[in-house]
TORVOFI-529303 format. One record per residue (C-alpha): residue in three letters; z, y, x. Coordinates in steps of 0.1 Angstrom, whole numbers, plus 5000, padded with zeros to 4 digits. Layout:
BEGIN
resn / pz / py / px
ala / Z / Y / X
...
This chain:
BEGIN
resn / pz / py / px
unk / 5509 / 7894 / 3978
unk / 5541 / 7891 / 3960
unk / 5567 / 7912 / 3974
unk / 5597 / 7892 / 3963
unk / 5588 / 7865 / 3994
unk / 5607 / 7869 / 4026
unk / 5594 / 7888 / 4059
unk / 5574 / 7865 / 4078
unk / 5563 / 7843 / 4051
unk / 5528 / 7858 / 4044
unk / 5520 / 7864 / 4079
unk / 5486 / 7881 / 4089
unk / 5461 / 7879 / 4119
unk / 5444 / 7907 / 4132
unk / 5408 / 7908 / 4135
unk / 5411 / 7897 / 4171
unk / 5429 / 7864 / 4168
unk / 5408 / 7856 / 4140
unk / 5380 / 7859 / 4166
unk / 5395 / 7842 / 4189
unk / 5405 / 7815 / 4161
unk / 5369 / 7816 / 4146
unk / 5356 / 7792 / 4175
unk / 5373 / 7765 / 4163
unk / 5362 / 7761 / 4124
unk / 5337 / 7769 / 4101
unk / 5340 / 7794 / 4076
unk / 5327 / 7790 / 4037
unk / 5323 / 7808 / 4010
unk / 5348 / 7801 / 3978
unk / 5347 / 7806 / 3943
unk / 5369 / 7814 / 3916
unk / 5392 / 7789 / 3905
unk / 5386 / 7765 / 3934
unk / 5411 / 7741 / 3947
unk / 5419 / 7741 / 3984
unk / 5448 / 7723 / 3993
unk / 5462 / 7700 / 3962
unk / 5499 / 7690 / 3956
unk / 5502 / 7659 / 3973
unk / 5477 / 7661 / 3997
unk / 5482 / 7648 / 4037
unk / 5454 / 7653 / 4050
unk / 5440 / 7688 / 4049
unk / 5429 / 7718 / 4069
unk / 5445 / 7751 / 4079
unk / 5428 / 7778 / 4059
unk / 5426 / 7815 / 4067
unk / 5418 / 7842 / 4042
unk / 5386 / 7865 / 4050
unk / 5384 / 7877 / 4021
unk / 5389 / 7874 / 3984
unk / 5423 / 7860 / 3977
unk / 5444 / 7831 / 3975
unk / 5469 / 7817 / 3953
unk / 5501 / 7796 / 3962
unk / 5510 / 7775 / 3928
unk / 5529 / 7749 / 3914
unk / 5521 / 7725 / 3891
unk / 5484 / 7741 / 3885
unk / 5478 / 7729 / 3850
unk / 5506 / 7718 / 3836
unk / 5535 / 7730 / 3815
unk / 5550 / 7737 / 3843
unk / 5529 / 7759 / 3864
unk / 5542 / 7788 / 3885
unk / 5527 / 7811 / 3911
unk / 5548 / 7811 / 3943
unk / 5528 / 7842 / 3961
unk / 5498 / 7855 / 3968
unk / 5475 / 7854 / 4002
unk / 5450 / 7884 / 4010
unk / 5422 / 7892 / 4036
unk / 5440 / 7880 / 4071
unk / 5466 / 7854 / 4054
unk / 5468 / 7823 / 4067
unk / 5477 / 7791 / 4043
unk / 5502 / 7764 / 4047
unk / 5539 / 7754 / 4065
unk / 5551 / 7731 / 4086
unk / 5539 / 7699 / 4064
unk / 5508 / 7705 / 4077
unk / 5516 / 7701 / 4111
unk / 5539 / 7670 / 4110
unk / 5517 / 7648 / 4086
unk / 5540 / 7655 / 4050
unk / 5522 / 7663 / 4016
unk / 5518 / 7698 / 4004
unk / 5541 / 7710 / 3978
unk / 5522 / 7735 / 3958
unk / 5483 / 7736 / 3952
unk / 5460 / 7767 / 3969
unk / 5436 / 7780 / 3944
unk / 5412 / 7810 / 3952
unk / 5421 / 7836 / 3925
unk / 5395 / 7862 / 3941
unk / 5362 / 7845 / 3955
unk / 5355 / 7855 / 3991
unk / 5352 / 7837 / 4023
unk / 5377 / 7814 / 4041
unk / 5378 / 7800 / 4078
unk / 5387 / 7761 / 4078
unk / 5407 / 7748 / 4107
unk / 5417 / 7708 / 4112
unk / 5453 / 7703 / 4124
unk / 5436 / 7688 / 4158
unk / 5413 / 7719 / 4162
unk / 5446 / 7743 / 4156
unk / 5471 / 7727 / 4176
unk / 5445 / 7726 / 4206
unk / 5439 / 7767 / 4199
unk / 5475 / 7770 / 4203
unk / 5480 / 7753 / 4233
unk / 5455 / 7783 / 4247
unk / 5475 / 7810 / 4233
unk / 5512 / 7797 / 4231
unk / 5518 / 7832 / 4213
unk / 5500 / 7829 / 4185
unk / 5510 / 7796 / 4187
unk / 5544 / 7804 / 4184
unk / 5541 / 7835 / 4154
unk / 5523 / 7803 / 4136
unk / 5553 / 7782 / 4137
unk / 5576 / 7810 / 4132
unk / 5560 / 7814 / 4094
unk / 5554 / 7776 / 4087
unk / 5590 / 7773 / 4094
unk / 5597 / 7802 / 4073
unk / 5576 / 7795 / 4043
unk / 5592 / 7758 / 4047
unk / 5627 / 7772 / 4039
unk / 5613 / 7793 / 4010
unk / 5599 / 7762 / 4001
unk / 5634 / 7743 / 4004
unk / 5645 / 7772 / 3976
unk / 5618 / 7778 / 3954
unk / 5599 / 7743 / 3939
unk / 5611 / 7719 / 3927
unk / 5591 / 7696 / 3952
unk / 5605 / 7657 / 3950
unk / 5629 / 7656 / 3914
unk / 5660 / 7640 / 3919
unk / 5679 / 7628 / 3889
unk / 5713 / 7611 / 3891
unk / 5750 / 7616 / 3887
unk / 5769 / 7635 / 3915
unk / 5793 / 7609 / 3914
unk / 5770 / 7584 / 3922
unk / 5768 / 7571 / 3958
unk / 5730 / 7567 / 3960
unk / 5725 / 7603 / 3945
unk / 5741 / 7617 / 3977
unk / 5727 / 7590 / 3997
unk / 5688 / 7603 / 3986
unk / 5702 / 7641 / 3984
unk / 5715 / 7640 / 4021
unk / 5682 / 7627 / 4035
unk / 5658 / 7652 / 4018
unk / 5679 / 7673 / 4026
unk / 5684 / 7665 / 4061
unk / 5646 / 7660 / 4065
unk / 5639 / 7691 / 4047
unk / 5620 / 7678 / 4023
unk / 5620 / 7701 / 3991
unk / 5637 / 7689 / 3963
unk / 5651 / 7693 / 3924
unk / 5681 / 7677 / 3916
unk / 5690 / 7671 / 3885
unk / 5726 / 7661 / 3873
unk / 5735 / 7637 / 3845
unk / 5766 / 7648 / 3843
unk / 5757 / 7684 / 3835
unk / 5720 / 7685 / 3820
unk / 5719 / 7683 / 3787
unk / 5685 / 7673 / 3788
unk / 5687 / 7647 / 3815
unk / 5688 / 7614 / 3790
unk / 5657 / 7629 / 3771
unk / 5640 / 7634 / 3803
unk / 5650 / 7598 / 3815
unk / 5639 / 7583 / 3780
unk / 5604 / 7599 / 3783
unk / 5604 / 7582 / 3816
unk / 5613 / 7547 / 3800
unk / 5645 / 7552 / 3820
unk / 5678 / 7542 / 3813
unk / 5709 / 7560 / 3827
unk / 5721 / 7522 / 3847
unk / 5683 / 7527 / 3864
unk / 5694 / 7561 / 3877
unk / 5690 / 7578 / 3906
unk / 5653 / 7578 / 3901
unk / 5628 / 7600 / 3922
unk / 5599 / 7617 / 3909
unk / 5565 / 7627 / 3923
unk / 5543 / 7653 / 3904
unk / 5513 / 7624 / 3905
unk / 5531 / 7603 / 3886
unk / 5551 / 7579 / 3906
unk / 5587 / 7571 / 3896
unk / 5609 / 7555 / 3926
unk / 5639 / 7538 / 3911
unk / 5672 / 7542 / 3935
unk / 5647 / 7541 / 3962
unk / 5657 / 7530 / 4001
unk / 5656 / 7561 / 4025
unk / 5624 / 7542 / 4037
unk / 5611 / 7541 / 4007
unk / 5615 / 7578 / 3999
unk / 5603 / 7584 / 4035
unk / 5569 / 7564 / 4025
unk / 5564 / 7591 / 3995
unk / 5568 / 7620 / 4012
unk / 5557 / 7605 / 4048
unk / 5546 / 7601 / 4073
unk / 5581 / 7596 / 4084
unk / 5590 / 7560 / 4092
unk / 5557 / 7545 / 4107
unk / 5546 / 7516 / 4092
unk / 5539 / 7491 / 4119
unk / 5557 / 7493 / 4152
unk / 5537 / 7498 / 4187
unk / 5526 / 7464 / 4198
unk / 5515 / 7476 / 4233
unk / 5541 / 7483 / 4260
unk / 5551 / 7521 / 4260
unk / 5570 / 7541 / 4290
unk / 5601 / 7548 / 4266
unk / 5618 / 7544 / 4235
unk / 5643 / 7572 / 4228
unk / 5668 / 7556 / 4206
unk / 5685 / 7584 / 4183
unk / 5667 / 7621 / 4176
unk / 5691 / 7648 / 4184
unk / 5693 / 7675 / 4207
unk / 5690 / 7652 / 4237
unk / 5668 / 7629 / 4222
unk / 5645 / 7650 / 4212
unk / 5646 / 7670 / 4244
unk / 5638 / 7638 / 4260
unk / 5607 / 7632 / 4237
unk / 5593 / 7668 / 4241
unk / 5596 / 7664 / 4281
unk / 5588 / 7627 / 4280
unk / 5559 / 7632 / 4265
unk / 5545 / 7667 / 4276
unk / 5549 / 7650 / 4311
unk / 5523 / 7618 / 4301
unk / 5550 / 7592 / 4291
unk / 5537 / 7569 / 4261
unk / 5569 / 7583 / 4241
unk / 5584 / 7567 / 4207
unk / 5613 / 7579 / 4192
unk / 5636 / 7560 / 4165
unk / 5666 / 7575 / 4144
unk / 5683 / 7557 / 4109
unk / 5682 / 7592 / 4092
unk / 5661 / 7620 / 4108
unk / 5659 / 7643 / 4132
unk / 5689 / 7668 / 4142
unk / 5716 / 7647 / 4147
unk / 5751 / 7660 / 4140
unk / 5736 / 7691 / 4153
unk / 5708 / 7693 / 4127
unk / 5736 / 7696 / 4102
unk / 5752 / 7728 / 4114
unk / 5746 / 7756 / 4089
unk / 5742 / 7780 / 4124
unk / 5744 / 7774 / 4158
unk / 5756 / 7810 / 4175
unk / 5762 / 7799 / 4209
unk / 5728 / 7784 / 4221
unk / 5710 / 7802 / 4250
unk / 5679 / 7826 / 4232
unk / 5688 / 7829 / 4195
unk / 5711 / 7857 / 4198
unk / 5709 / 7859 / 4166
unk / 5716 / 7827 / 4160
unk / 5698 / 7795 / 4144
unk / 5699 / 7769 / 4123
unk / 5705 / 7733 / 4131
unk / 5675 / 7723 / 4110
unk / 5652 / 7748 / 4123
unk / 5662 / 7739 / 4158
unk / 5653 / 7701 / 4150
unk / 5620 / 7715 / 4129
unk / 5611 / 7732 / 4160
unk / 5619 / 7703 / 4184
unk / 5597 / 7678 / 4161
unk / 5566 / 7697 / 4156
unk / 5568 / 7703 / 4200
unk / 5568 / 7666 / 4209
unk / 5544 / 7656 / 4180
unk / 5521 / 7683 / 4197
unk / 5521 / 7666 / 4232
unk / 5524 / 7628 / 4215
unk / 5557 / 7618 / 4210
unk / 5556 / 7592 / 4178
unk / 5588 / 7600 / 4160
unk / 5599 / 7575 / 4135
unk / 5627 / 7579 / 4109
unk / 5646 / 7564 / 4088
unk / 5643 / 7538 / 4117
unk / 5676 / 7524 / 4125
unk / 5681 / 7507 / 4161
unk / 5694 / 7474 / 4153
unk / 5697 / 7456 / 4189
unk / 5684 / 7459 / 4228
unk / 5678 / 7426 / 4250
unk / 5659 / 7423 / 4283
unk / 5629 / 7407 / 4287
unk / 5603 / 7400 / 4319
unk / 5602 / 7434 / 4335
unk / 5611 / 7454 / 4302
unk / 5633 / 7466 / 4276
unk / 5634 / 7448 / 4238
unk / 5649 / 7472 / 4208
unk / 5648 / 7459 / 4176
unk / 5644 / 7479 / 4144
unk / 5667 / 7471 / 4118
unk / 5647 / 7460 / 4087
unk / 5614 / 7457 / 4102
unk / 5617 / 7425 / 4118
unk / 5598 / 7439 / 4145
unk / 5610 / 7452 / 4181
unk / 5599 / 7477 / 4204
unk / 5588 / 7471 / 4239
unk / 5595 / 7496 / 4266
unk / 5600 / 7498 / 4305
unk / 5632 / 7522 / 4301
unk / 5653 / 7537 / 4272
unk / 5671 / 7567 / 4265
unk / 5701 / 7559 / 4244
unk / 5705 / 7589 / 4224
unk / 5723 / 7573 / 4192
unk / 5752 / 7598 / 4195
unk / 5782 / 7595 / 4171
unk / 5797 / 7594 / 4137
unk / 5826 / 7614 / 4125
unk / 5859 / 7597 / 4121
unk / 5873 / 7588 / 4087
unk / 5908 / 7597 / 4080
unk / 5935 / 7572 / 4077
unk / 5947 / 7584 / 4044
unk / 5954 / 7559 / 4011
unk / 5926 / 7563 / 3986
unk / 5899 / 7580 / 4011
unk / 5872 / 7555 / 3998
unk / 5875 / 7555 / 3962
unk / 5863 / 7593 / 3967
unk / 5841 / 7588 / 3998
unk / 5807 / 7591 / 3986
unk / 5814 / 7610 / 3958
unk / 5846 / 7644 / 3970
unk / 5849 / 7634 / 4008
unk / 5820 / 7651 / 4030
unk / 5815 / 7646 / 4066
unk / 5789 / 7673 / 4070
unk / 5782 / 7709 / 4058
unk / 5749 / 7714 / 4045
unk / 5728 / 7730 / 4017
unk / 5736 / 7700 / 3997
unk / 5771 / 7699 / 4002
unk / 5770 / 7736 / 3997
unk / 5757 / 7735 / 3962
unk / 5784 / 7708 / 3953
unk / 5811 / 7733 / 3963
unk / 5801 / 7766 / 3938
unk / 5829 / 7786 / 3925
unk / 5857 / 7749 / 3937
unk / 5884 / 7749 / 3961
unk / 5875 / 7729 / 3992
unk / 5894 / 7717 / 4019
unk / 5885 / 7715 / 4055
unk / 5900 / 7691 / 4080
unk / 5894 / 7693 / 4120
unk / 5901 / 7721 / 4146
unk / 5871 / 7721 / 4165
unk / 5838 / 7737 / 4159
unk / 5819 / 7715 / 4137
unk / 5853 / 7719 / 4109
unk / 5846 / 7758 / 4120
unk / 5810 / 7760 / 4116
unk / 5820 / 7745 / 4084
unk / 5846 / 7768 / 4072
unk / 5823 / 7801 / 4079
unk / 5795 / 7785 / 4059
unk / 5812 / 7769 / 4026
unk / 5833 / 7800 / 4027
unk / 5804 / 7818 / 4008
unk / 5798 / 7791 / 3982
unk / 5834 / 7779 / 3977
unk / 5859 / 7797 / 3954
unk / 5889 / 7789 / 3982
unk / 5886 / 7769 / 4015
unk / 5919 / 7760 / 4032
unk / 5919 / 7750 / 4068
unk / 5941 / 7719 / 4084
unk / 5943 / 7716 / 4120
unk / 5968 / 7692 / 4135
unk / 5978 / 7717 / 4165
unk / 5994 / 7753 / 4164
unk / 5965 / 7767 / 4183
unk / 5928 / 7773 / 4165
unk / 5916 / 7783 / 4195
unk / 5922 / 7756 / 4210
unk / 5890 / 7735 / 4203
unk / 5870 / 7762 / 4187
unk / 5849 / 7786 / 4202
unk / 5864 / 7823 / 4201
unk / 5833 / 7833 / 4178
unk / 5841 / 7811 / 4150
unk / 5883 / 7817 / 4156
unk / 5873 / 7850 / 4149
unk / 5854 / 7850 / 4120
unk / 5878 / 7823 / 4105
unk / 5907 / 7848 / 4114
unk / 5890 / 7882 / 4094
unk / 5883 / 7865 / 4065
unk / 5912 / 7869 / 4038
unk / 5896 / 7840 / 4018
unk / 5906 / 7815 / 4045
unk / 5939 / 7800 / 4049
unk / 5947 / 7775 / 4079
unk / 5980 / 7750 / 4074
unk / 5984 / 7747 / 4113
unk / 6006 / 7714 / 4127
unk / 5996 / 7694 / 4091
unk / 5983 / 7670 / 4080
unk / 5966 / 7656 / 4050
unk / 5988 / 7627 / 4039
unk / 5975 / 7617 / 4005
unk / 5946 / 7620 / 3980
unk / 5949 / 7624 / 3942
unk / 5925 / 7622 / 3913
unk / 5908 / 7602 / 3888
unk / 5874 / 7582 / 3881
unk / 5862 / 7590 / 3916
unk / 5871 / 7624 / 3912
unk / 5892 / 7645 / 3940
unk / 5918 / 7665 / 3924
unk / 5940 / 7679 / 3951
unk / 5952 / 7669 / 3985
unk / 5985 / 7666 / 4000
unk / 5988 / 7683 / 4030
unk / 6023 / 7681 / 4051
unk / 6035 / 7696 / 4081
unk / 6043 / 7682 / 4109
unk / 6068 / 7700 / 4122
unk / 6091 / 7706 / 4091
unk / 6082 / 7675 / 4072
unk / 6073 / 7697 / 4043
unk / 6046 / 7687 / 4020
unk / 6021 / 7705 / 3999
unk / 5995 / 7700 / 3971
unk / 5964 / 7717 / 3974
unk / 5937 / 7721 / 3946
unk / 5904 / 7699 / 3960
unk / 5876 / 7696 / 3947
unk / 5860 / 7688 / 3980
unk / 5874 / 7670 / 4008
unk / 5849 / 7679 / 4044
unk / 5864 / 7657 / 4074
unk / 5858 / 7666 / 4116
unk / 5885 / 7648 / 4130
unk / 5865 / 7637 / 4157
unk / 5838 / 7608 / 4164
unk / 5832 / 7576 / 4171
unk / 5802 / 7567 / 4193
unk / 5771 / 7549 / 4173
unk / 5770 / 7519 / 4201
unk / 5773 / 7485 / 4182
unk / 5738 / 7476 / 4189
unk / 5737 / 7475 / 4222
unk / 5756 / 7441 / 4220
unk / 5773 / 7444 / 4252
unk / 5740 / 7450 / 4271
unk / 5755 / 7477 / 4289
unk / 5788 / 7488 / 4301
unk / 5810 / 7508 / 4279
unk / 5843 / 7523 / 4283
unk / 5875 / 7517 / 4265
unk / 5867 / 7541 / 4240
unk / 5832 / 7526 / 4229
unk / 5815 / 7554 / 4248
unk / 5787 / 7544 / 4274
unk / 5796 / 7544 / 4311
unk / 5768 / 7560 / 4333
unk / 5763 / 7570 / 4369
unk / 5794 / 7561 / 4389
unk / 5810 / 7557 / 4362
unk / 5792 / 7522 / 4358
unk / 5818 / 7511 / 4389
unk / 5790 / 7482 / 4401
unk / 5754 / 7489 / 4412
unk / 5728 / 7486 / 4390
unk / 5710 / 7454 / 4394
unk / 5730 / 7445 / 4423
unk / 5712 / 7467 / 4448
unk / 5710 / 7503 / 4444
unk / 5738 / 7528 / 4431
unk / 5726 / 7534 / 4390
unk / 5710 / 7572 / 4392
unk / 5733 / 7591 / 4373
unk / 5724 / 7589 / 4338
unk / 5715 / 7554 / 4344
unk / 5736 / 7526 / 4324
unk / 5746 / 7491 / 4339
unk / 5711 / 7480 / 4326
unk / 5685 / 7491 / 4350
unk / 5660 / 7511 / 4334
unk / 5685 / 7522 / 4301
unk / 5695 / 7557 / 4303
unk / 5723 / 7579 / 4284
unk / 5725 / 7612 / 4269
unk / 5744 / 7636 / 4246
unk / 5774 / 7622 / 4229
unk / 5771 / 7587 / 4233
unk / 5776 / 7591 / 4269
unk / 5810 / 7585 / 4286
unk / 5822 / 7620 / 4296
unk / 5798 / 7639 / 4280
unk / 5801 / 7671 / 4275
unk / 5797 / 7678 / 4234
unk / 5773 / 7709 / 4231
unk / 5738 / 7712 / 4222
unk / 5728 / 7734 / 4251
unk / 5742 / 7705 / 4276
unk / 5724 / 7674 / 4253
unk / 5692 / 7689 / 4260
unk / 5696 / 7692 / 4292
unk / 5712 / 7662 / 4299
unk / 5678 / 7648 / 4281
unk / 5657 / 7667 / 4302
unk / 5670 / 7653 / 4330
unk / 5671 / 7620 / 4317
unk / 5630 / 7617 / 4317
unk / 5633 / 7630 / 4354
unk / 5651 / 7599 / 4360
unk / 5627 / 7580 / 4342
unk / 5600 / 7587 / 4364
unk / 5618 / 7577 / 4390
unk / 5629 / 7542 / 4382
unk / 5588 / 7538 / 4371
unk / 5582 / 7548 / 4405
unk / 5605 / 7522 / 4421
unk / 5589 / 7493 / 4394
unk / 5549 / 7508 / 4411
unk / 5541 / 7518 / 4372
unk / 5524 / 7550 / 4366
unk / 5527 / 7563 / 4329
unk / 5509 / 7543 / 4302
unk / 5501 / 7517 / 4331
């Protein structure tokens, strides 16, 4: 075992849950040299060390080839690919012949279900070895410029799907143009996107990319009638796909990136009920995924919502670029909101290229040893400000107010407020942009009490100034309110259909639900999303009820 890998990675059984485990697959002998699990490869078995031993490599026979770690007697193989349908991204070959035991996903997940704890202490090191993964091979290569608007594009869904990735940037590698000529590439053909079988995507969609690495985006859309379509997969969306579907709704949920929302963004969530030491917003999406895939939920993504209509006793939503629709008796409206942009001159000749509206690993990389500023006062710019503070050379803080703890939470005011590589311009503003080729220079910040301006050095421009809620396609289909955001309950102000009061997450639609931060007068946490999705399947039920439909009737 190599030592260098993180606690948890390499996790063991003992001899009793491998007897308890044994029941479900058959063990074989190996031999040395033998290939378990290949890169690339979807569909494959959980395998766990009896003996002998087992080596995690990259690239196994090429110039390439490096060994990530080592598995010994009790070791079990794998991350949380294998659960949710995604290649592998390193090879297993037996380095010591012995004897393995060979579990299929559908055998392990129904072992689980029988002993949640082992269940869990399973999950716990796929997701680990996932984020050693995220840091460690090179996965997917990406090669582009960071100025160029589909290299971020492609960058900000692996990363936001966890996929593990290379980048490599023209503007920096000297090797990049060889690389690309090799390839029959020419820089005007860039980004490209390579697989280690071969395949070369040229500035491929996010649906395309999704199709490589998969399962992701399903490929046909369910022609039969299902319970409900949860449209978005955040927090409350995918609380209302774990409880929809652990309770025996026929569940499919759609989202235009991936899962996590705005939430699965957040570098560390320290304020959610049971991770006292905090947790990721990816892992806390990871997590969510790989639960309502276990009890059925189909979970499709990049699959952007495009429209809803009514039809003869159910609910249409069409899939933008599908051409296809979705038929369901009720839907969860989940789509949530995007950030605001500021109304400065200049913001989009550096938007896609210096102005961020998230802070993630991929951001994070973007920012080593370069002055960022952060704009926004509540706690996504804070949540922000802690985590770039550690890649950034400087981060300076704008926040419109006097007050920082005003619409932050006292444990981010605090950190924010102890560390001397922070500064916070309160009552300002950024007024203008500067910079050249696409290429953020400084910011002007001023202050809006003394009229005094400032230029800041920027490298990076990250934006929270609030959100704006993702309803377009709803097409007036339900009621909103006069700030786009969707009225629910009594807030509705008519009954729903004309003769019952809508239940209280219930829109003007009958049957067409709301939760999280699309909602009028939501409340914008994850802890109340979930719960607010919980409840929303509760409500479900109850209007299947009132229509005589049992689930998957």
């Amino acid at each position: 075992m190599d030592s260098s890998e993180p606690a948890g990675t390499f996790s063991r059984l003992n001899r009793d849950q491998i007897g308890a485990l044994s029941g479900y697959g058959v063990r074989r002998r190996t031999r040395a040299g033998e290939l378990l699990v290949q890169e690339g490869r979807r569909q494959r078995d959980l395998f766990v060390v009896l003996s002998g031993a087992v080596a995690m490599v990259e690239g196994p026979g090429t110039a390439e080839e490096r060994l990530v770690g080592v598995h010994g007697p009790g070791a079990f193989l794998d991350e949380v690919g294998l659960l949710t349908g995604q290649p592998s991204f390193v090879s297993a070959v037996v380095r010591e012949p012995g004897e393995v035991l060979a579990v299929s996903v559908a055998a392990l997940l129904d072992f689980v279900a029988r002993d949640p704890r082992l269940g869990d202490a399973i999950l716990r090191a796929f997701l680990c070895r996932r984020e050693q993964l995220l840091g460690s091979v090179a996965g997917i290569r990406l090669i582009g410029s960071r100025f160029s608007p589909d290299t971020r594009r492609l960058r900000e869904f692996a990363a936001r799907n966890r996929i593990p990735h290379s980048w490599t940037d023209l503007e920096e590698d000297a090797g990049a143009e060889r690389l690309l000529r090799r390839m029959s590439v020419g820089p005007d053909q860039t980004p490209v996107v390579v697989w280690r079988d071969g395949q070369v995507l040229h500035n491929p969609t996010n649906a395309e990319l999704a199709g490589l690495i998969g399962p992701g985006a399903i490929d046909e859309l369910p022609g039969s009638m299902v319970d409900v379509v949860i449209a978005g997969a955040g927090p409350a969306g995918l609380a209302a796909a774990v409880y929809g579907a652990s309770e025996g709704l026929a569940t499919v949920v759609l989202d235009a990136v991936g899962a996590g929302g705005q939430a699965g963004t957040a570098s560390r969530i320290e304020n959610y009920l049971g991770f006292p030491a905090g947790i990721t917003g990816a892992e806390l999406a990871d997590r969510a995924v790989v639960q309502a895939e276990k009890f059925g939920a189909v979970i499709a993504a990049p699959a952007a919502v495009a429209g809803l209509s009514r039809g003869d006793g159910y609910h249409a939503v069409r899939v933008d670029g599908r051409g296809g629709e979705v038929r369901a008796r009720t839907v969860v409206v989940a789509t949530g909101a995007r950030y605001r942009r500021l109304d400065v001159p200049r913001l989009a000749e550096f938007e896609g290229t210096s102005v961020y509206y998230a802070a993630t690993v991929v951001e994070a990389r973007f920012c080593a040893e370069r002055p960022v500023v952060v704009v926004g006062g509540g706690n996504s710019a804070g949540q922000a400000v802690v985590y770039l503070v550690q890649h950034a050379r400087s981060v300076r803080l704008v926040i419109r107010h006097g007050d920082l703890g005003r619409d932050m939470s006292r444990y981010l005011v605090d950190q924010i407020e102890r560390d001397s590589r922070v500064e916070v311009f309160r009552e300002s503003q950024v007024c203008e942009l500067a910079g050249a080729d696409g290429r953020l220079e400084s910011v002007v910040v001023e202050n809006l009490r003394t009229g005094l301006r400032r230029s800041l050095d920027a490298r990076l421009l990250f934006v929270f100034v609030g959100a704006r809620p993702c309803t377009d396609w709803l097409g007036g289909h339900v009621a909103l309110d006069e700030d786009g955001y969707v009225r629910t309950g009594p807030a509705v102000g008519a009954p729903a259909g004309g003769d019952r009061p809508p239940d209280l997450l219930e829109t003007s639609a009958p049957g067409v639900f709301a939760v999280g931060d699309v909602r009028s007068g939501s409340i914008k946490r994850v802890a109340s999303a979930v719960g607010e999705g919980a409840m929303a399947i509760r409500l479900v039920h109850q209007h299947l009820a009132r229509m005589g439909r049992e689930p998957g009737g």
